[in-house]
RODO-2510 file (C-alpha; in nm, 4 decimals, decimal comma):
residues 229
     n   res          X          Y          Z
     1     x     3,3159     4,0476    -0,3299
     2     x     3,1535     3,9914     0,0037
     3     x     2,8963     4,1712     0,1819
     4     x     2,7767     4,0616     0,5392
     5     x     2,6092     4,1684     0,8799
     6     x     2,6415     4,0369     1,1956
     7     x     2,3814     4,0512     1,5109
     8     x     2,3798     3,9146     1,8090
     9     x     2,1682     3,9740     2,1097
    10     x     2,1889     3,8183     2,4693
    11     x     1,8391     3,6293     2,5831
    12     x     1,6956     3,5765     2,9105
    13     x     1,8200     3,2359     2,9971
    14     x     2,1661     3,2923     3,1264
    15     x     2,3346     3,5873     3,2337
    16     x     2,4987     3,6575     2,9852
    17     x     2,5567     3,6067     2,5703
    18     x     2,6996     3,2507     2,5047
    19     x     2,6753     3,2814     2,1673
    20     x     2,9493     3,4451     1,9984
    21     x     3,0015     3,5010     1,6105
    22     x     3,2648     3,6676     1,4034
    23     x     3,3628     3,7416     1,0374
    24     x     3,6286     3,7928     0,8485
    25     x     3,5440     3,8979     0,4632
    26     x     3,8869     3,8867     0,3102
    27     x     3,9628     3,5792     0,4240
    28     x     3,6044     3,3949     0,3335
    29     x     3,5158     3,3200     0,6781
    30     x     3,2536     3,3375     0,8946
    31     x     3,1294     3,1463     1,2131
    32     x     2,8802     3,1572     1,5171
    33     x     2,9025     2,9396     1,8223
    34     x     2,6502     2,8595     2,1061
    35     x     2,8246     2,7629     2,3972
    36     x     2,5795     2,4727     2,5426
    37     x     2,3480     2,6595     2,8791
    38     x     2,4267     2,4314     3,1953
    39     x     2,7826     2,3630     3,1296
    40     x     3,0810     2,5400     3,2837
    41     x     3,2197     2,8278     3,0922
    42     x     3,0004     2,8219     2,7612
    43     x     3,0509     3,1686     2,6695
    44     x     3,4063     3,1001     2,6700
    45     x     3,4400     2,8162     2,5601
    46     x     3,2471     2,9470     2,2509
    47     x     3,4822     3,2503     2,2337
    48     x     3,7561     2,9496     2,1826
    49     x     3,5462     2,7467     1,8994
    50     x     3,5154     3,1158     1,7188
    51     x     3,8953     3,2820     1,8101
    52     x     4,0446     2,8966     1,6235
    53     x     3,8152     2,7060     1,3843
    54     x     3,8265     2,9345     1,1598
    55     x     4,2075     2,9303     1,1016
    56     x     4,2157     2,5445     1,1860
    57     x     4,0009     2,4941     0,8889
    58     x     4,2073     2,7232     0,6459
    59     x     4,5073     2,5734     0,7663
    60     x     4,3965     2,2043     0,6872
    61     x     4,2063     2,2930     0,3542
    62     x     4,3964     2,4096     0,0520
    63     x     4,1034     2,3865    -0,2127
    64     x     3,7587     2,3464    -0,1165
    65     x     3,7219     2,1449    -0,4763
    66     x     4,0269     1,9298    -0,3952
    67     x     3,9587     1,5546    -0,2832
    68     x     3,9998     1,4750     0,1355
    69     x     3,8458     1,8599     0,1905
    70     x     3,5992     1,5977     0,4312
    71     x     3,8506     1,4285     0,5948
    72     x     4,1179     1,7806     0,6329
    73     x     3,8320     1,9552     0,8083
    74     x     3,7345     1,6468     1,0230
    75     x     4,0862     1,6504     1,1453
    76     x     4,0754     2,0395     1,1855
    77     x     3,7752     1,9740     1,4267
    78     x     3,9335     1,6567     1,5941
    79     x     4,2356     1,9195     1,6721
    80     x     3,9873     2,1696     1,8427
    81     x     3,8075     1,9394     2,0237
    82     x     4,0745     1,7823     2,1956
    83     x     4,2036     2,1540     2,2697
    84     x     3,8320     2,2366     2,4137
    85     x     3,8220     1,9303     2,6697
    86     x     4,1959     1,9765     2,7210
    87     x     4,1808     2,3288     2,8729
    88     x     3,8152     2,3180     3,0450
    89     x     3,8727     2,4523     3,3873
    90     x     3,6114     2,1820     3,5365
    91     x     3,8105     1,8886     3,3630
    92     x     3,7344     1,7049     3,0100
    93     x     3,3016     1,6571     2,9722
    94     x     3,1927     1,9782     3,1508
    95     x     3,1610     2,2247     2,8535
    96     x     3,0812     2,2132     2,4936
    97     x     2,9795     2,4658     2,2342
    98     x     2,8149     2,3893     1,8808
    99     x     2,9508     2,5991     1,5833
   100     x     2,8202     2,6595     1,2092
   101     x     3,1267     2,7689     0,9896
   102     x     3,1382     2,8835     0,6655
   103     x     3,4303     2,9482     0,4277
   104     x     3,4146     3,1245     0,1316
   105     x     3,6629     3,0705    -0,1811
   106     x     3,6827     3,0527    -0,5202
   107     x     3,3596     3,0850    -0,5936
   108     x     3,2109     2,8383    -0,3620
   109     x     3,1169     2,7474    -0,0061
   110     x     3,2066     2,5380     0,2444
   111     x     2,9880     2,4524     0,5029
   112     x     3,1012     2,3129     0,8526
   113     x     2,8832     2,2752     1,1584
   114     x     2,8445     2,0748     1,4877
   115     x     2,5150     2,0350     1,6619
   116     x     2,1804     2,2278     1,6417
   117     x     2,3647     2,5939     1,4639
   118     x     2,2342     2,6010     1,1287
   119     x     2,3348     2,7456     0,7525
   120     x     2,0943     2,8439     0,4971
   121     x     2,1194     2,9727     0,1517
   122     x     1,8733     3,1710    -0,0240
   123     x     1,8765     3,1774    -0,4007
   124     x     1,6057     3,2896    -0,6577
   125     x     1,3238     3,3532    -0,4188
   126     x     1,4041     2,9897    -0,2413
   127     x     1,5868     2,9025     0,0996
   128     x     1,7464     2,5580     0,1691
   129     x     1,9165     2,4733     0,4828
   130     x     2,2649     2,3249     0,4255
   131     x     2,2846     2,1481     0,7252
   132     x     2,1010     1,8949     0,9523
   133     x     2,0948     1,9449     1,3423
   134     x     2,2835     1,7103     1,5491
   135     x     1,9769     1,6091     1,7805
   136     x     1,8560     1,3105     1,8999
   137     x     1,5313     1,3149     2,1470
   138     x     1,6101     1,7356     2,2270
   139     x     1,9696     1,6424     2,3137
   140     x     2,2544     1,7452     2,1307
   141     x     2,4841     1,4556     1,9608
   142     x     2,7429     1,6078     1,8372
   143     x     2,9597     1,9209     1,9896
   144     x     3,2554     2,0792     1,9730
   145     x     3,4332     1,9329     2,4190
   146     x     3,2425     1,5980     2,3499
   147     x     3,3970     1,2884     2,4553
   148     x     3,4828     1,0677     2,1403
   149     x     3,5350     1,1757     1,8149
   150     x     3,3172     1,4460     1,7018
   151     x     3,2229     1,4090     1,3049
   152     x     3,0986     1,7517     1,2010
   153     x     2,8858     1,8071     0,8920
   154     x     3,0660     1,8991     0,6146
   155     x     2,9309     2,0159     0,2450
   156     x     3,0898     2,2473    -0,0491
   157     x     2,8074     2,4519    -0,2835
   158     x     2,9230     2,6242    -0,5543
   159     x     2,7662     3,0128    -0,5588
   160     x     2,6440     3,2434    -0,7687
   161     x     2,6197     3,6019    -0,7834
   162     x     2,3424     3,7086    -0,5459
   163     x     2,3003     3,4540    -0,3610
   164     x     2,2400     3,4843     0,0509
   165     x     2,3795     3,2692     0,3046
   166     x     2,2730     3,2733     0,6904
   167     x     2,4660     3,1230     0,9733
   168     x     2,2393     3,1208     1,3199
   169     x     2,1964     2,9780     1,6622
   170     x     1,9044     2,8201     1,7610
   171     x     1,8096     3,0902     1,9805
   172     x     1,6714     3,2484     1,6195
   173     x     1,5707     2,9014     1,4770
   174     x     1,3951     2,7908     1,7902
   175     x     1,1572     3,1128     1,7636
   176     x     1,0920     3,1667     1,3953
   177     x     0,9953     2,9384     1,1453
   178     x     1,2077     2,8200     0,7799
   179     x     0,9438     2,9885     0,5920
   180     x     0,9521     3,3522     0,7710
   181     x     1,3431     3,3395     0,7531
   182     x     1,2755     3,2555     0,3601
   183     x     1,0564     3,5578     0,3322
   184     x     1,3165     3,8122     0,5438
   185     x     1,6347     3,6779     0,4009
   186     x     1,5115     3,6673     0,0116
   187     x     1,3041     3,9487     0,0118
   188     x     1,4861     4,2279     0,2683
   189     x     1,6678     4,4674     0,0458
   190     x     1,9696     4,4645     0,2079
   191     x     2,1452     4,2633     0,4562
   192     x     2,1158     4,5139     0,7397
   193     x     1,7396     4,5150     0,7471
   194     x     1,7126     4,0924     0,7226
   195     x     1,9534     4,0992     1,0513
   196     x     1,7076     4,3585     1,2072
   197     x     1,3540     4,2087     1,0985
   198     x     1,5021     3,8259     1,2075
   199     x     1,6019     3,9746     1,5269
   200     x     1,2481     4,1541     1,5783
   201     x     1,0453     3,8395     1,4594
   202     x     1,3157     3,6336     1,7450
   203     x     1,1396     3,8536     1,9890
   204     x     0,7900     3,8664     1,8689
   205     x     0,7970     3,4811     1,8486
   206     x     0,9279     3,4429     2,2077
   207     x     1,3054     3,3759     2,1843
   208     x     1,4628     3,3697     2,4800
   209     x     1,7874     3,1824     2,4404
   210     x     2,0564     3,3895     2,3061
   211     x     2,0209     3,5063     1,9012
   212     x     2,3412     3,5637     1,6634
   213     x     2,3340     3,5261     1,2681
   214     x     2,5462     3,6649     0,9952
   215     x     2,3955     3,7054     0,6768
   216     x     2,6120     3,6864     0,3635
   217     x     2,5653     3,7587     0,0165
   218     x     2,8011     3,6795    -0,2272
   219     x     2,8656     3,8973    -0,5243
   220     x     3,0550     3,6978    -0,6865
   221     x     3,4366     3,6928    -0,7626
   222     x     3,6655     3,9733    -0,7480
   223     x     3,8867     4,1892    -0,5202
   224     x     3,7629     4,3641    -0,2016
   225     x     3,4870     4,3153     0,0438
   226     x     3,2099     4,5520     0,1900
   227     x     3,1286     4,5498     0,5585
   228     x     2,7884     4,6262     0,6876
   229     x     2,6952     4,6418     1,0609
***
Protein backbone atom coordinates (compact mmCIF):
# COMPACT_ATOMS: atom_id res chain seq x y z
CA UNK A 1 0.00 0.00 0.00
CA UNK A 2 0.83 3.55 -0.91
CA UNK A 3 0.03 6.70 0.65
CA UNK A 4 1.15 10.12 -0.91
CA UNK A 5 0.51 14.00 -1.20
CA UNK A 6 1.26 16.21 -3.72
CA UNK A 7 1.85 20.25 -3.54
CA UNK A 8 2.81 22.50 -5.74
CA UNK A 9 2.81 26.22 -5.66
CA UNK A 10 3.79 28.82 -8.44
CA UNK A 11 6.79 31.39 -7.24
CA UNK A 12 7.52 34.79 -8.24
CA UNK A 13 10.04 34.30 -10.93
CA UNK A 14 8.02 33.53 -13.98
CA UNK A 15 4.56 33.92 -14.70
CA UNK A 16 3.51 31.08 -14.23
CA UNK A 17 4.16 27.29 -12.50
CA UNK A 18 6.90 25.42 -14.54
CA UNK A 19 7.05 22.84 -12.33
CA UNK A 20 4.64 20.19 -12.76
CA UNK A 21 4.30 16.80 -10.74
CA UNK A 22 1.94 13.90 -10.86
CA UNK A 23 1.24 10.48 -9.23
CA UNK A 24 -0.09 7.54 -9.92
CA UNK A 25 -0.33 5.01 -6.72
CA UNK A 26 -1.44 1.84 -8.41
CA UNK A 27 0.95 1.89 -10.78
CA UNK A 28 4.14 2.85 -8.35
CA UNK A 29 4.84 6.05 -9.93
CA UNK A 30 5.51 9.30 -9.17
CA UNK A 31 7.43 12.30 -10.78
CA UNK A 32 8.02 16.19 -10.64
CA UNK A 33 9.61 18.23 -13.35
CA UNK A 34 11.06 21.83 -13.41
CA UNK A 35 10.96 23.11 -16.70
CA UNK A 36 14.43 25.21 -16.83
CA UNK A 37 13.32 29.53 -16.33
CA UNK A 38 14.77 31.34 -19.56
CA UNK A 39 14.04 28.73 -22.05
CA UNK A 40 11.09 28.61 -24.44
CA UNK A 41 8.10 26.71 -23.27
CA UNK A 42 9.36 25.20 -19.82
CA UNK A 43 6.09 24.70 -18.35
CA UNK A 44 5.30 22.64 -21.22
CA UNK A 45 7.86 21.12 -21.92
CA UNK A 46 7.74 19.85 -18.27
CA UNK A 47 4.06 18.87 -18.73
CA UNK A 48 5.76 16.48 -21.60
CA UNK A 49 8.73 15.01 -19.23
CA UNK A 50 5.66 14.26 -16.58
CA UNK A 51 2.55 13.16 -19.24
CA UNK A 52 5.65 10.22 -20.75
CA UNK A 53 8.54 9.24 -18.45
CA UNK A 54 6.64 7.69 -16.39
CA UNK A 55 5.22 5.10 -18.87
CA UNK A 56 8.62 5.16 -20.88
CA UNK A 57 10.23 3.84 -17.82
CA UNK A 58 7.56 1.05 -17.08
CA UNK A 59 7.61 0.15 -20.53
CA UNK A 60 11.50 -0.44 -20.68
CA UNK A 61 11.78 -1.99 -17.07
CA UNK A 62 10.26 -5.33 -16.31
CA UNK A 63 11.90 -5.92 -12.75
CA UNK A 64 13.54 -3.28 -10.93
CA UNK A 65 15.88 -6.33 -9.39
CA UNK A 66 16.55 -7.68 -12.90
CA UNK A 67 20.13 -6.96 -14.47
CA UNK A 68 20.28 -3.88 -17.44
CA UNK A 69 17.33 -1.99 -15.15
CA UNK A 70 20.46 0.95 -15.71
CA UNK A 71 20.84 0.64 -19.12
CA UNK A 72 16.53 0.01 -19.95
CA UNK A 73 15.90 3.29 -18.18
CA UNK A 74 18.88 5.12 -19.85
CA UNK A 75 17.33 4.18 -23.10
CA UNK A 76 13.78 5.16 -21.77
CA UNK A 77 15.34 8.70 -21.18
CA UNK A 78 17.43 8.71 -24.50
CA UNK A 79 13.76 8.08 -26.15
CA UNK A 80 12.29 11.23 -24.34
CA UNK A 81 14.93 13.36 -24.92
CA UNK A 82 15.13 13.05 -28.45
CA UNK A 83 11.15 13.51 -28.40
CA UNK A 84 11.73 16.87 -26.17
CA UNK A 85 14.31 18.56 -28.71
CA UNK A 86 12.35 16.98 -31.56
CA UNK A 87 9.05 18.84 -30.97
CA UNK A 88 10.43 22.26 -29.31
CA UNK A 89 8.63 24.95 -31.15
CA UNK A 90 11.99 27.20 -31.11
CA UNK A 91 14.05 24.24 -32.70
CA UNK A 92 16.38 21.49 -30.85
CA UNK A 93 18.57 23.50 -27.65
CA UNK A 94 15.90 26.05 -26.64
CA UNK A 95 14.07 24.17 -23.79
CA UNK A 96 14.85 21.64 -21.22
CA UNK A 97 13.21 20.46 -18.05
CA UNK A 98 14.92 18.36 -15.14
CA UNK A 99 12.76 15.49 -13.65
CA UNK A 100 13.10 13.24 -10.35
CA UNK A 101 11.10 9.91 -10.94
CA UNK A 102 10.33 7.37 -8.76
CA UNK A 103 8.82 3.90 -9.31
CA UNK A 104 7.57 1.83 -6.85
CA UNK A 105 7.38 -2.18 -7.10
CA UNK A 106 7.80 -5.10 -5.40
CA UNK A 107 8.87 -3.86 -2.50
CA UNK A 108 11.48 -1.52 -3.66
CA UNK A 109 12.33 1.78 -5.33
CA UNK A 110 13.63 3.02 -8.19
CA UNK A 111 15.02 6.21 -8.38
CA UNK A 112 15.50 8.24 -11.72
CA UNK A 113 16.40 11.89 -11.99
CA UNK A 114 18.06 14.50 -14.33
CA UNK A 115 19.56 17.69 -13.06
CA UNK A 116 19.15 19.67 -9.76
CA UNK A 117 15.26 17.75 -8.71
CA UNK A 118 16.05 15.73 -5.83
CA UNK A 119 14.70 12.32 -3.89
CA UNK A 120 15.02 11.70 -0.32
CA UNK A 121 14.09 8.93 1.94
CA UNK A 122 13.43 9.15 5.49
CA UNK A 123 13.73 6.06 7.62
CA UNK A 124 14.04 5.62 11.48
CA UNK A 125 14.35 9.23 12.44
CA UNK A 126 17.17 9.69 9.46
CA UNK A 127 16.90 11.34 5.87
CA UNK A 128 19.33 10.51 2.99
CA UNK A 129 19.12 12.01 -0.34
CA UNK A 130 19.14 9.38 -3.14
CA UNK A 131 20.38 11.46 -5.65
CA UNK A 132 23.19 13.95 -6.55
CA UNK A 133 22.37 17.26 -8.52
CA UNK A 134 23.55 17.55 -11.96
CA UNK A 135 25.47 20.99 -11.41
CA UNK A 136 28.55 22.18 -12.34
CA UNK A 137 29.56 26.01 -11.34
CA UNK A 138 25.33 26.87 -10.76
CA UNK A 139 24.66 25.45 -14.24
CA UNK A 140 22.77 22.53 -14.90
CA UNK A 141 24.67 19.43 -16.73
CA UNK A 142 22.37 17.22 -17.34
CA UNK A 143 18.50 17.74 -18.60
CA UNK A 144 15.90 16.21 -20.06
CA UNK A 145 16.08 18.66 -24.44
CA UNK A 146 19.97 18.64 -23.93
CA UNK A 147 22.07 18.18 -26.84
CA UNK A 148 24.05 14.79 -26.53
CA UNK A 149 23.19 12.00 -24.66
CA UNK A 150 21.70 12.69 -21.40
CA UNK A 151 22.81 9.90 -18.61
CA UNK A 152 20.28 10.26 -15.80
CA UNK A 153 20.93 8.99 -12.29
CA UNK A 154 19.65 5.86 -11.69
CA UNK A 155 19.49 3.75 -8.17
CA UNK A 156 17.04 0.82 -6.79
CA UNK A 157 16.53 0.77 -2.62
CA UNK A 158 14.77 -1.83 -1.28
CA UNK A 159 11.85 -0.41 1.37
CA UNK A 160 10.45 -1.10 4.33
CA UNK A 161 7.29 -0.54 5.96
CA UNK A 162 7.18 3.10 7.05
CA UNK A 163 9.49 4.46 5.35
CA UNK A 164 9.04 8.21 3.58
CA UNK A 165 10.19 9.19 0.30
CA UNK A 166 10.20 12.95 -1.08
CA UNK A 167 10.52 13.97 -4.66
CA UNK A 168 11.09 18.06 -4.97
CA UNK A 169 12.23 20.89 -7.13
CA UNK A 170 14.73 23.07 -6.15
CA UNK A 171 12.43 25.80 -5.67
CA UNK A 172 11.89 23.85 -2.02
CA UNK A 173 15.60 22.71 -1.80
CA UNK A 174 16.99 26.08 -2.70
CA UNK A 175 15.03 27.67 0.42
CA UNK A 176 15.17 25.09 3.18
CA UNK A 177 17.88 23.23 4.43
CA UNK A 178 18.48 18.89 4.49
CA UNK A 179 18.18 19.06 8.12
CA UNK A 180 14.65 21.04 8.43
CA UNK A 181 13.23 18.71 5.63
CA UNK A 182 14.66 15.73 8.02
CA UNK A 183 12.80 17.18 10.93
CA UNK A 184 9.23 17.86 8.80
CA UNK A 185 9.33 14.72 6.77
CA UNK A 186 10.31 12.20 9.83
CA UNK A 187 8.57 13.78 12.42
CA UNK A 188 5.04 15.29 10.70
CA UNK A 189 2.36 12.83 11.54
CA UNK A 190 1.02 12.48 8.41
CA UNK A 191 1.91 13.24 4.95
CA UNK A 192 -0.54 16.11 4.52
CA UNK A 193 0.94 18.25 7.24
CA UNK A 194 4.92 17.56 5.96
CA UNK A 195 3.58 18.93 2.37
CA UNK A 196 2.03 21.96 4.28
CA UNK A 197 4.92 22.80 6.91
CA UNK A 198 7.71 22.29 3.75
CA UNK A 199 5.64 24.58 1.78
CA UNK A 200 5.36 27.23 4.76
CA UNK A 201 9.15 26.90 5.72
CA UNK A 202 9.67 27.43 1.34
CA UNK A 203 8.12 30.74 2.09
CA UNK A 204 9.51 31.71 5.38
CA UNK A 205 13.02 30.92 3.98
CA UNK A 206 12.49 33.08 0.84
CA UNK A 207 11.62 30.69 -2.04
CA UNK A 208 10.76 32.24 -4.89
CA UNK A 209 11.21 29.83 -7.75
CA UNK A 210 8.39 27.56 -8.18
CA UNK A 211 7.87 24.62 -5.18
CA UNK A 212 6.31 20.98 -5.97
CA UNK A 213 7.07 17.73 -3.83
CA UNK A 214 5.23 14.53 -3.31
CA UNK A 215 5.78 12.82 -0.25
CA UNK A 216 5.40 9.03 -0.14
CA UNK A 217 5.28 6.55 2.44
CA UNK A 218 5.30 3.13 1.79
CA UNK A 219 3.36 0.67 3.82
CA UNK A 220 4.58 -2.01 2.59
CA UNK A 221 3.19 -4.75 0.21
CA UNK A 222 -0.30 -5.47 -0.48
CA UNK A 223 -3.37 -4.50 -2.56
CA UNK A 224 -4.79 -0.94 -2.79
CA UNK A 225 -3.49 2.52 -2.34
CA UNK A 226 -4.70 5.61 -0.24
CA UNK A 227 -4.72 9.08 -1.73
CA UNK A 228 -4.19 12.13 0.32
CA UNK A 229 -4.33 15.73 -1.05
Amino acid sequence: MIRYALRTRPGRLHGENQDVAAADPAGGTFIVADGIGGLADAATTARTVVDHFPRRVCEHVAALRAPGVARAVTEAAAELNERVRRTARGGPGTTGATAALLLVRDGAALAVHVGDSRIYLARDGRLDRLTEDHVREGRLTRFMGMPGEVVPGISVHELTAGDRLLLCTDGLTGSVGDEALAAILTTAPELESACERLIRSAAAGGAIDDVSMIAVQYEGRGDGAAQQR
